[in-house]
C-alpha positions as CSV (number, residue, x, y, z in Angstrom):
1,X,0.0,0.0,0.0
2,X,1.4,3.4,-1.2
3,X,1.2,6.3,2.0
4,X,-1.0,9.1,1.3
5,X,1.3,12.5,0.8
6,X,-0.5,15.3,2.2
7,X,0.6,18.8,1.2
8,X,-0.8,22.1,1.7
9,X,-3.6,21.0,4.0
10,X,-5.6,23.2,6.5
11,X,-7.9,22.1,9.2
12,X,-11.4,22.5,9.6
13,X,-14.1,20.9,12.0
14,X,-15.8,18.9,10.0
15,X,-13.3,16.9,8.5
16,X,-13.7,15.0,11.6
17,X,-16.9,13.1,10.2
18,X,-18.2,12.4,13.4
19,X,-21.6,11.4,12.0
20,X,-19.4,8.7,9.4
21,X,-17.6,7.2,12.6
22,X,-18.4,3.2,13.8
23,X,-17.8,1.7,17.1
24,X,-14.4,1.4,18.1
25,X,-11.2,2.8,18.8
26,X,-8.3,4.6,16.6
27,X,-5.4,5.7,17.9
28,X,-3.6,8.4,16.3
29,X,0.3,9.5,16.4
30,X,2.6,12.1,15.1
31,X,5.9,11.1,14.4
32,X,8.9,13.0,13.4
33,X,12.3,11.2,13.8
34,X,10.6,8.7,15.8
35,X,12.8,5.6,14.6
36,X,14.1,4.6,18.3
37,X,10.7,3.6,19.4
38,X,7.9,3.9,16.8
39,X,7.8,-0.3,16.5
40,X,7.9,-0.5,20.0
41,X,4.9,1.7,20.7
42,X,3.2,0.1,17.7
43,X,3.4,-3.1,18.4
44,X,2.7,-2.8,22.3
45,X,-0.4,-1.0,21.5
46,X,-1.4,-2.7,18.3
47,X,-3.5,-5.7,19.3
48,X,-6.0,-3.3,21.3
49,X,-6.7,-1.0,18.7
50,X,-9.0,-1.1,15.8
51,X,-6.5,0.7,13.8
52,X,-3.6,2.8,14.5
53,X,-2.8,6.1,12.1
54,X,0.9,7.2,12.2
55,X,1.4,10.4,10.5
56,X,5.0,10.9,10.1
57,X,6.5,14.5,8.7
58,X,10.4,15.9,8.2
59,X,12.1,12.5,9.0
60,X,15.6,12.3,8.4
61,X,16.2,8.6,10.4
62,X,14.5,5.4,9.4
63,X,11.2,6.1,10.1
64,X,9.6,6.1,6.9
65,X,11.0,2.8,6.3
66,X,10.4,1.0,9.3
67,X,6.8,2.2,9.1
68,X,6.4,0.9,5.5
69,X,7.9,-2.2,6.5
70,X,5.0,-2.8,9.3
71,X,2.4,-1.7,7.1
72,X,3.5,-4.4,4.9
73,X,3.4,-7.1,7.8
74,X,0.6,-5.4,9.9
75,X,-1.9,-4.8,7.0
76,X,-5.0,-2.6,6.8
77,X,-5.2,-1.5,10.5
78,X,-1.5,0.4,10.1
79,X,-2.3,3.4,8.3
80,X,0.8,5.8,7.6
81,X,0.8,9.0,5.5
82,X,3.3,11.9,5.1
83,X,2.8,15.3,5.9
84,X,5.1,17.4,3.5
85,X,4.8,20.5,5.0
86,X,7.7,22.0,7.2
87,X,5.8,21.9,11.1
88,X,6.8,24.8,13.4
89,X,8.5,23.2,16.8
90,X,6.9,23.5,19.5
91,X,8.1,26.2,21.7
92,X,9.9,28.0,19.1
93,X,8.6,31.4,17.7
94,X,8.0,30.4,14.4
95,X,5.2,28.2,16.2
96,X,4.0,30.8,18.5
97,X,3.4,33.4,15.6
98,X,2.0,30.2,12.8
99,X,-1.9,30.7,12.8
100,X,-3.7,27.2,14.2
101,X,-4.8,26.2,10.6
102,X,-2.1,26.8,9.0
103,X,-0.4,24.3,6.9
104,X,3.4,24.7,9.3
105,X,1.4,24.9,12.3
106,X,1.3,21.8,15.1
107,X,-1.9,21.9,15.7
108,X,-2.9,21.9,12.2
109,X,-1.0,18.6,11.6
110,X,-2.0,17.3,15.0
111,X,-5.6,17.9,13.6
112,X,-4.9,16.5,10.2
113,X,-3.7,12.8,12.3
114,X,-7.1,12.9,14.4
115,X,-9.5,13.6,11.6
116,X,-7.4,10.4,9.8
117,X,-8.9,8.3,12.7
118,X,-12.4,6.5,11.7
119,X,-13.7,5.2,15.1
120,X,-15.9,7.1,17.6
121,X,-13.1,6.7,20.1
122,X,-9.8,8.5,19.8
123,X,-6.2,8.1,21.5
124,X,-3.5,9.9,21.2
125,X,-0.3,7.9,21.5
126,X,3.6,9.4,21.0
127,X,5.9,7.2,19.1
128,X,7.8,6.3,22.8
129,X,5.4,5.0,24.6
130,X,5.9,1.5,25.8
131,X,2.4,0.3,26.5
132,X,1.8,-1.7,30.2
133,X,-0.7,-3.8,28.1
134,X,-2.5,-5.1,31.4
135,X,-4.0,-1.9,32.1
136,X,-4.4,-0.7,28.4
137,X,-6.4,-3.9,27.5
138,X,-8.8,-3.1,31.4
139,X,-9.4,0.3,29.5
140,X,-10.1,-1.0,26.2
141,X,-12.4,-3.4,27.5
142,X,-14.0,-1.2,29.6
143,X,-15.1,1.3,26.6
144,X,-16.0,-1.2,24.5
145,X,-18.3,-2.9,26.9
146,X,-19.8,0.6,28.0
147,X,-18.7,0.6,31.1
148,X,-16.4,3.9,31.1
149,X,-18.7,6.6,30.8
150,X,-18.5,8.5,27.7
151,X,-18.9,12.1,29.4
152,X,-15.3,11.9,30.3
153,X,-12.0,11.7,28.4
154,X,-10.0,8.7,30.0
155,X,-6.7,10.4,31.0
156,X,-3.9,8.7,31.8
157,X,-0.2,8.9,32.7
158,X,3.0,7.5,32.6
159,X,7.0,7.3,34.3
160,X,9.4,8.9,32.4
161,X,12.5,6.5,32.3
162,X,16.4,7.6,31.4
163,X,19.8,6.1,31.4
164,X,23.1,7.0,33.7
165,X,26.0,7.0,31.9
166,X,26.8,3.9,33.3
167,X,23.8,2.5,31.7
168,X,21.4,1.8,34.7
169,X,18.3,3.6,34.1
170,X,15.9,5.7,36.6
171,X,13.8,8.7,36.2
172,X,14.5,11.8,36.8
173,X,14.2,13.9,39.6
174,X,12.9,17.1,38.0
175,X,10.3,15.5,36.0
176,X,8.8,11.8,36.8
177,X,5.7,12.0,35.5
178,X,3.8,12.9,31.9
179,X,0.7,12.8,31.5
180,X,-1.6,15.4,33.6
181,X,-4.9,15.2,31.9
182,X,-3.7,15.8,28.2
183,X,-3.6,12.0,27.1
184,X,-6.2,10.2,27.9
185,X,-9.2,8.2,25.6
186,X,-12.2,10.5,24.4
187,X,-15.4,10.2,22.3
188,X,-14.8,12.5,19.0
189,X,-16.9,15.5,18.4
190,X,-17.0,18.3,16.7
191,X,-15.5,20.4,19.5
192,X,-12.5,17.7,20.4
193,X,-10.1,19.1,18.6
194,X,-6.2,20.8,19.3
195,X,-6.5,24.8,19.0
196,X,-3.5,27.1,19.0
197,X,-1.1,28.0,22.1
198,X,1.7,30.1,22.0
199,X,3.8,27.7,23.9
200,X,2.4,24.6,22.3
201,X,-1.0,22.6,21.0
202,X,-3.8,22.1,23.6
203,X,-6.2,19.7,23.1
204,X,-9.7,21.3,23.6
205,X,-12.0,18.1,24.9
206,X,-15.0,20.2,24.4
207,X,-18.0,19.3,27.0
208,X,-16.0,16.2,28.2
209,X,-15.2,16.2,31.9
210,X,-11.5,14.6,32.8
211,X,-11.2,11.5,35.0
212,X,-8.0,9.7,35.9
213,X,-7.6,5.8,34.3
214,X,-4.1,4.9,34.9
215,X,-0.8,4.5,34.7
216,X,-0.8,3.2,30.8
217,X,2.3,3.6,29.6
218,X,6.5,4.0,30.0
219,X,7.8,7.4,28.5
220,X,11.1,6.4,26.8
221,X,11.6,10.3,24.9
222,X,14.5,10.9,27.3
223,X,16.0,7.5,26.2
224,X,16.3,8.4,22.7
225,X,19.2,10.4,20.3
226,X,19.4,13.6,22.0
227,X,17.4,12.3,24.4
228,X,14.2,13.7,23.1
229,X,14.8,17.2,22.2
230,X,16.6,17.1,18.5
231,X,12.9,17.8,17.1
232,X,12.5,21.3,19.2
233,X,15.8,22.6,16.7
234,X,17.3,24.3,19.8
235,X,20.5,25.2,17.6
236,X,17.8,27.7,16.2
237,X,15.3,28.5,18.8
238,X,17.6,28.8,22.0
239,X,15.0,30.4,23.7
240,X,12.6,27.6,23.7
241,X,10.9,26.6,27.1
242,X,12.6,23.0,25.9
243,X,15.7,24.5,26.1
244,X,15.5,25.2,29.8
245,X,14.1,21.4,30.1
246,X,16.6,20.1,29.1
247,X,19.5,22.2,31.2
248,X,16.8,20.4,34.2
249,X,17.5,17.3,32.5
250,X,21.0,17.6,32.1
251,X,21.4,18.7,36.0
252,X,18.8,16.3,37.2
253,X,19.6,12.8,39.4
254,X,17.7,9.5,38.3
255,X,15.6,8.1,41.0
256,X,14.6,4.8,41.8
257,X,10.9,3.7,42.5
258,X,11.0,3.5,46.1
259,X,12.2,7.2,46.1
260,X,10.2,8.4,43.5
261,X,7.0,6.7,45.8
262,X,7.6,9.0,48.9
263,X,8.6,12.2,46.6
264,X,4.8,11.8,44.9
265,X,3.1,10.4,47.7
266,X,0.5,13.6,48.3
267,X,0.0,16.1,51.1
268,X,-2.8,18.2,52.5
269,X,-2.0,20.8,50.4
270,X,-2.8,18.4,47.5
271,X,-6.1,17.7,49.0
272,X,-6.9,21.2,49.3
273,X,-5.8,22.2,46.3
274,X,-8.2,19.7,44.8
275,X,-11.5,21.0,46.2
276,X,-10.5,24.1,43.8
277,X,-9.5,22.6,40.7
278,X,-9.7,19.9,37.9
279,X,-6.6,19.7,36.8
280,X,-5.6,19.7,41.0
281,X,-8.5,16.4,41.2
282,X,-6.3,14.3,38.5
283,X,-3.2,15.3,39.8
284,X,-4.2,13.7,43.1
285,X,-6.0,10.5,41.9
286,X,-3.2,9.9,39.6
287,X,-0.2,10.7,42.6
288,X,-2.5,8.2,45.0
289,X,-2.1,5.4,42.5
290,X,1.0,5.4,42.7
291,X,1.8,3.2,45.9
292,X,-1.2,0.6,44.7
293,X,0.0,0.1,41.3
294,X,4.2,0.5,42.0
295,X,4.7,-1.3,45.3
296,X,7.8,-2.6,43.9
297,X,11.4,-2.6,45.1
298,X,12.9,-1.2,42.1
299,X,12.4,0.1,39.0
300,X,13.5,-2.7,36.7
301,X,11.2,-4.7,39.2
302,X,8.1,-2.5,38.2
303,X,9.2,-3.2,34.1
304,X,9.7,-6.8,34.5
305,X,6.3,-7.1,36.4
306,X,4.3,-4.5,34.3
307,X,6.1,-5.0,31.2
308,X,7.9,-7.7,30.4
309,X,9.1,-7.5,27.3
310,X,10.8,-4.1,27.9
311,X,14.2,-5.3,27.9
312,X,13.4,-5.9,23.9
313,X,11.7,-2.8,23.4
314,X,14.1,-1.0,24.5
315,X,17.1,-2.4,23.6
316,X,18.2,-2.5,26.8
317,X,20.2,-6.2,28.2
318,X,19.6,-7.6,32.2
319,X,22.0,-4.6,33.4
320,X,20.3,-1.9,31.7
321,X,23.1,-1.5,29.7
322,X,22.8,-0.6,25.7
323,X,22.9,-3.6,24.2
């Protein structure tokens, strides 16, 4: 099958279709130099999907081939096209001045991905997430069954993981956790749909309420080339709020679960804050998880138990050493 080129495109509401969608669940990624992980994510999300749309756009690694290569083995419910235009980083000011529906904008192209989804339920997925397929398949069953309510997007979180120099990996001090309420599983309307930020895309959910699903996922970004941040083009934007990241990155010590339990284990001040706000209510559902789902002594512990073909995924030998 031959990927769709897409050039010159611009967004608008109803190319959603949500009166064309059927039952199910698309998931829906942008990929830019995504070669590390994209089979990874792929394949650990694959088999709970009814289809997966990778829109990949200004790839200079092996991306383009490795995803032609699974849409050959994979079939029908890999879809893969390429958007030509040149997208604005996020972060730099060529994004924050770039109108929403314009053609080098991120939110246009994030738009573009999620109107190539066909099935009443939508995901986002990055191309490093390793799914923790346990609690991804207790979602999908749930919202294929009817049990999760449909008046909420189904966020959900994940541990960001790096590497020591020595190989052994952790996560980082300075930031543990992604995922605060803008992943998560949604119903698509009209009004679900990414609008324009100055710093970056938000995803506008519309009337949908937020309710915290999980832990769903290992963040492997920081374990890529350039450990995540050669697609912000910090050479030329050395202002960018990723810029400053990753100096935190740089300066930051890798923890090990049992630490990074008691660092998120919440206060009062998190309760209170709750009462107050949304974004305050996830934050605290997802931080009092933590100790139910990641009782484990270590961090490799957690990966064997959760995920146990990480070591593969990652490329990563018994040590956590690159293999």
């Amino acid at each position: 099958m031959e990927t769709p080129i897409i050039s010159g495109y611009q967004f608008r509401p109803e190319h959603l279709q949500v009166a064309a969608r059927t039952p199910g669940i698309g998931a829906f990624m942008r990929c830019r130099n995504g070669a590390d992980f994209v089979e990874s994510t792929i394949r650990s999300h694959f088999a709970h999907y009814d289809e997966i749309v990778v829109v990949h756009n200004q790839c200079t690694d092996a991306t383009p081939e490795i995803l032609a290569r699974l849409g050959q083995e994979l079939g029908p419910k890999l879809r893969v096209c390429h958007y030509t235009d040149r997208v604005q980083p996020l972060g730099s000011e060529g994004h924050a001045r770039t109108p929403g529906d314009h053609p080098e904008s991120m939110v246009n192209y994030s738009n573009f991905a999620l109107a190539q989804t066909r099935f009443q339920i939508a995901v986002k997925l990055d191309d490093d997430h390793l799914a923790i397929p346990d609690e991804v398949a207790r979602m999908v069953r749930a919202l294929r069954d009817g049990r999760a309510d449909l008046r909420y997007q189904h966020c959900f979180s994940g541990f960001n993981l790096a590497r020591s120099n020595d190989g052994t990996l952790g996560i980082p001090a300075f930031d543990p956790l992604v995922g605060g309420g803008d992943h998560g599983y949604f119903r698509v309307l009209p009004t679900t749909l990414f609008q324009h930020d100055r710093r970056f895309e938000r995803f506008s959910r519309g009337p949908l309420a937020r309710r915290f699903a999980g832990f769903f996922y290992w963040h492997l970004k920081y374990l890529k080339a350039g450990r995540g941040f050669w697609n912000y083009e910090l050479g030329d934007n050395p202002e960018s709020r990723y810029s400053r990241k990753k100096a935190q990155f740089e300066n930051s010590p890798l923890l090990d679960m049992p630490e990074i339990r008691t660092r998120l284990k919440p206060g009062p001040g998190d309760m209170v804050a709750a009462l107050l706000s949304e974004k305050a209510r996830l934050k605290l559902a997802r931080d009092r998880s933590i100790a139910a789902m990641f009782p484990d002594a270590s961090l490799n512990a957690a990966l064997d138990r959760l995920s146990p073909l990480w070591r593969d995924h990652c490329g990563l030998d018994q040590d956590g050493a690159t293999d």
